[in-house]
Phi, psi and omega in degrees: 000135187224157200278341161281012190267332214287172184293168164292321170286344172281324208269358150296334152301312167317306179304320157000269162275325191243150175273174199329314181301324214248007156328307197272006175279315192300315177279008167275298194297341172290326169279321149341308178296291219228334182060067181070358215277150176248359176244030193296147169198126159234129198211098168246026125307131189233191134001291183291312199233063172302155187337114169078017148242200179315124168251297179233194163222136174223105183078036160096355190259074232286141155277165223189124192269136172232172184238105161239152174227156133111212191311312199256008178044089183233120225276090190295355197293333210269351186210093180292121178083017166272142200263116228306281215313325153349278187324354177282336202262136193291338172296289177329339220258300174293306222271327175315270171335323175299317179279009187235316133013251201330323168299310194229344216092187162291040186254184191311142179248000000 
């Protein structure tokens, strides 16, 4: 997988934020993520289970209810008042991601 595999609006973002070695890492995590989708959402909040708390255990490993969107899924419970539906649009959606990059790497987000 190479970064021509991506849609045209991810992969001008990508080139954007990361530099040139790490296209084809971002855009793998993007297919990985969201499987190119820029309006991909997983929300396994409820009522019940607001941002970050227990939802199940899997292998000894507690899950934790999230919102995450777009292309890098990126987990809005981690950036409180921010306003989600943002996250839809791919400069936000990669610059998020590009800054949590920078932070940690490629590890889970």
């Amino acid at each position: 997988m190479t970064i021509a595999d991506a849609p045209d609006e991810l992969q001008a973002v990508i080139r954007q934020f990361w530099p040139e070695g790490e296209w084809d890492n971002a855009a793998a995590i993007a297919k990985m993520e969201s499987g190119y989708d820029a309006f991909a959402l997983y929300d396994s909040t409820d009522d019940q289970h607001p941002c970050g708390s227990v939802v199940s255990e899997r292998q000894g490993l507690r899950v934790t209810a999230e919102k995450s969107v777009g292309y890098f899924q990126i987990n809005v419970c981690n950036f409180p008042g921010c306003e989600w539906q943002r996250l839809y649009n791919a400069y936000q959606n990669a610059g998020t991601a590009h800054m949590l990059w920078t932070q940690q790497g490629w590890a889970a987000w």
